[in-house]
TORZA-138524 format. One line per 5 residues: number of its first residue (from 0); their letters; for each residue x, y, z of C-alpha. Coordinates in pm, 1 decimal, always signed. Example, Ala and Ser with C-alpha at 12.3 -4.5 7.8 and 13.67 -1.06 7.14 Angstrom:
2
0> AS> +1230.0,-450.0,+780.0 | +1367.0,-106.0,+714.0
END
This chain:
156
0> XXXXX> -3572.0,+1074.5,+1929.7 | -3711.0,+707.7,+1907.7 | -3885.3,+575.7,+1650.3 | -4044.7,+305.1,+1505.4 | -4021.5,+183.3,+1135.6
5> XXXXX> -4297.8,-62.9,+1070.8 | -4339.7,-263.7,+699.3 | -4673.6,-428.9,+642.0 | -4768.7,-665.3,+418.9 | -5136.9,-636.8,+525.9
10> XXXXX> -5338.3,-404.3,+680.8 | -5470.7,-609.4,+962.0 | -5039.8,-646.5,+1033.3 | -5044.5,-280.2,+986.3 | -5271.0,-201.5,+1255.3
15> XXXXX> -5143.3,-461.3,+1495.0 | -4805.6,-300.9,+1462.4 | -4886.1,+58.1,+1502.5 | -5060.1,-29.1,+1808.1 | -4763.1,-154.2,+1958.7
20> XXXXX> -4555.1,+99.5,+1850.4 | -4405.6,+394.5,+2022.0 | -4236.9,+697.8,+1965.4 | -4248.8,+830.4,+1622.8 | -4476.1,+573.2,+1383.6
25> XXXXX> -4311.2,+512.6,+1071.2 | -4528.1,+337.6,+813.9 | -4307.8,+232.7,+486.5 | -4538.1,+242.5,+179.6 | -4581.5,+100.6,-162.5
30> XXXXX> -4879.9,-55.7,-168.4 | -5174.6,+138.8,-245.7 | -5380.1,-45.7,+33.8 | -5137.7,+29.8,+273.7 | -5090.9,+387.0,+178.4
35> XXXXX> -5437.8,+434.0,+235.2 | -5427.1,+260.7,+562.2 | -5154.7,+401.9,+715.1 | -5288.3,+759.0,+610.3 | -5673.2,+648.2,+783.3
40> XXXXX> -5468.4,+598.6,+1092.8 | -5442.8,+883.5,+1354.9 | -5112.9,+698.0,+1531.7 | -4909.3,+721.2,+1247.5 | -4644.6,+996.9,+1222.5
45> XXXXX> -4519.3,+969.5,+891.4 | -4597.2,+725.6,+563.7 | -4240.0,+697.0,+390.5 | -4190.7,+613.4,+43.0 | -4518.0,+614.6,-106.5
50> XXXXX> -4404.5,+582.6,-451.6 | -4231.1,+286.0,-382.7 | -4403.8,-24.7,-515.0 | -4396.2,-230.1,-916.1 | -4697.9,-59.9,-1061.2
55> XXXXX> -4683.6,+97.0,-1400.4 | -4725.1,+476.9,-1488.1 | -5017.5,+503.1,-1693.9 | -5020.7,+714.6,-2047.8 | -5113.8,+1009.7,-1924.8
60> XXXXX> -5038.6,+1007.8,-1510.8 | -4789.8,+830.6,-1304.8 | -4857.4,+598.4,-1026.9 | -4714.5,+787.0,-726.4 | -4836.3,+639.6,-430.4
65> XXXXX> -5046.6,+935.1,-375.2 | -5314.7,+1149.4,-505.2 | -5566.5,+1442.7,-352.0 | -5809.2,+1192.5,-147.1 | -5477.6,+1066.8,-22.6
70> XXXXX> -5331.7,+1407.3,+54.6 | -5675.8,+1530.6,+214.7 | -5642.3,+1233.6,+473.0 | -5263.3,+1280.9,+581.3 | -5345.7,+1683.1,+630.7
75> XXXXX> -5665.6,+1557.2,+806.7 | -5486.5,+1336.2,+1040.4 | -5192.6,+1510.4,+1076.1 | -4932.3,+1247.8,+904.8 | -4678.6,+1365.7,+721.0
80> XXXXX> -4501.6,+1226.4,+410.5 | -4148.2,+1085.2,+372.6 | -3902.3,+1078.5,+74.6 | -3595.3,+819.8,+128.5 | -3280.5,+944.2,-12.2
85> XXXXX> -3186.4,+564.0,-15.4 | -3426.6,+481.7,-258.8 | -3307.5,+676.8,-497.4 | -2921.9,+568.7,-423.7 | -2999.5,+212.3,-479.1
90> XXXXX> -3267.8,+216.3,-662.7 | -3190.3,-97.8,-912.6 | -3120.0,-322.9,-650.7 | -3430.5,-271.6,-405.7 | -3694.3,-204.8,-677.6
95> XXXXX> -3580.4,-271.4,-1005.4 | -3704.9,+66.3,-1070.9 | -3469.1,+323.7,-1277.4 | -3337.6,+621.6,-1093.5 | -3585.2,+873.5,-1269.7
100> XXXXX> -3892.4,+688.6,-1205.2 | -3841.4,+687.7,-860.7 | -3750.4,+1063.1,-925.2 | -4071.5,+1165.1,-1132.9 | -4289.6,+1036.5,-892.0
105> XXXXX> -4124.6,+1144.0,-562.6 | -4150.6,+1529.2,-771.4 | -4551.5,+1418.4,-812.1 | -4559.0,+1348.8,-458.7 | -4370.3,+1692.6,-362.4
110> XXXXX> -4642.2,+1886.4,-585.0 | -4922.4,+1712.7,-423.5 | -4792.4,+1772.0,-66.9 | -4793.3,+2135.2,-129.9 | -5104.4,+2210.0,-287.6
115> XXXXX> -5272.8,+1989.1,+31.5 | -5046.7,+2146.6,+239.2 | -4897.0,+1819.6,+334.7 | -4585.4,+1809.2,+584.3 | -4282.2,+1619.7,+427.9
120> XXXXX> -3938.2,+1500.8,+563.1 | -3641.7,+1340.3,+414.8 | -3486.2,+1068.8,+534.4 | -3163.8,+889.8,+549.4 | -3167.9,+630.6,+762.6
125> XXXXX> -2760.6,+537.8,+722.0 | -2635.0,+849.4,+861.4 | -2396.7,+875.7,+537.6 | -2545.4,+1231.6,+439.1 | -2494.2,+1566.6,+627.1
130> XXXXX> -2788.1,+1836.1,+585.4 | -2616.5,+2056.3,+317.8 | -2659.3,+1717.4,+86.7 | -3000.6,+1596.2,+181.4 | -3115.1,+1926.4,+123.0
135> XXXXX> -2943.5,+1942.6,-236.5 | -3184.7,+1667.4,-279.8 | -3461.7,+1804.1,-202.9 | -3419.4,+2076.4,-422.9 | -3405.5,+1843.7,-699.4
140> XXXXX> -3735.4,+1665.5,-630.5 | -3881.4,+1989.6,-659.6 | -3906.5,+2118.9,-305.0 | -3857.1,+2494.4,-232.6 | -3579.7,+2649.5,+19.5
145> XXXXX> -3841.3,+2680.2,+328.5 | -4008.0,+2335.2,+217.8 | -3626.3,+2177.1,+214.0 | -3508.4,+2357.5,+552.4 | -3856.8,+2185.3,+742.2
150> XXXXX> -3848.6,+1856.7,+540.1 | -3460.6,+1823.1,+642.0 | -3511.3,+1912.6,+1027.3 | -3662.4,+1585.3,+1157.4 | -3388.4,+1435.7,+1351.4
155> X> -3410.8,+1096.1,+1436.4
END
């Protein structure tokens, strides 16, 4: 299956590249601007990695990437949410972000997705990982076995 992995600085970039694009739309998030761009747009497919980005969890909440206005729009437009096992991996060197931050707030994302009955996917864009492992990992950020089957079966 093609696809088409687009990172935006902006969002008029944003929208100039996911009108381009073809196949499967692939938005890679972080910023909250983008998030909430990518998740307005009816072409995209999938926002992945919404957590990523250098914000700071607050006392009481944690800065996900996402929250229910958020959610609302992706199950409105039909866009789906995507965890990167990657991140995780290497998370030091890409983000400077420990391992369980990125962890805590890809589990906030998992409980959102569910009660806004969000679609979500796991990814692993090196082909290192076989199924049985990716969906280890998505047990650990909190998914359940049916969640984890679907979220593992995108193949691209």
């Amino acid at each position: 299956m093609k696809y088409t992995l687009i990172k935006a600085d902006s969002i008029d970039k944003l929208v100039k590249k996911v009108n381009k694009a073809s196949g499967v739309v692939i938005v890679e998030g972080g910023n909250d601007k983008i998030n909430r761009a990518a998740l307005e747009n009816k072409k995209v497919d999938v926002l992945l990695g919404p957590e990523k980005g250098k914000k700071r969890d607050h006392t009481h909440y944690r800065n996900s990437g996402l929250n229910q206005v958020l959610c609302k729009l992706a199950n409105k437009n039909n866009i789906a949410i995507g965890f990167d096992f990657n991140d995780v991996l290497y998370a030091k060197e890409r983000y400077k972000l420990e391992r369980y931050i990125i962890l805590g707030r890809m589990m906030q994302n998992v409980r959102f997705c569910r009660k806004y009955k969000v679609k979500m996917y796991v990814f692993d864009f090196s082909n290192e990982r076989n199924k049985e492992e990716l969906r280890s990992f998505c047990f650990v950020i909190g998914m359940t076995p049916g969640e984890a089957k679907k979220a593992v079966s995108l193949n691209l």
